[in-house]
Phi, psi and omega in degrees: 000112195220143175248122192275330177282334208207082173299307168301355159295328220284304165341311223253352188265328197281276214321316226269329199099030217231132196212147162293185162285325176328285214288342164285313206273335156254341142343332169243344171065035162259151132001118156300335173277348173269328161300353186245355178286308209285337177291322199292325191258042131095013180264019165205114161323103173240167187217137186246140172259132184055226188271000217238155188294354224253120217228136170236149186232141197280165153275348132331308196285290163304293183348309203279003144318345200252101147245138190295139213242103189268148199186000000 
């Protein structure tokens, strides 16, 4: 995963906890489209970089999609 104008940004967004939707959506075993459902109506926090299409996600963020289930 290399950000080609500025690689050590892309490094410092990793290290910070910062994931694709890929990487959510399989981490939670949703969709990439449900993960982009759920950025649209505002229940997972996404950040877009820079100028650019490529959308990140906190891993904190994703967590909190997982509620526990009493039972």
């Amino acid at each position: 995963m290399q950000d080609r104008k500025n690689p050590s940004r892309a490094t410092a967004m990793i290290s910070a906890g910062y994931r694709s939707v890929e990487f959510a959506a399989e981490y939670t075993g949703l969709s990439r489209k449900s993960i982009s459902r759920r950025i649209s109506d505002g229940s997972l926090p996404a950040y877009q970089v820079g100028g650019t299409r490529t959308i990140r996600l906190k891993v904190e963020d994703i967590d909190a999609l997982m509620i526990p289930i009493e039972g």
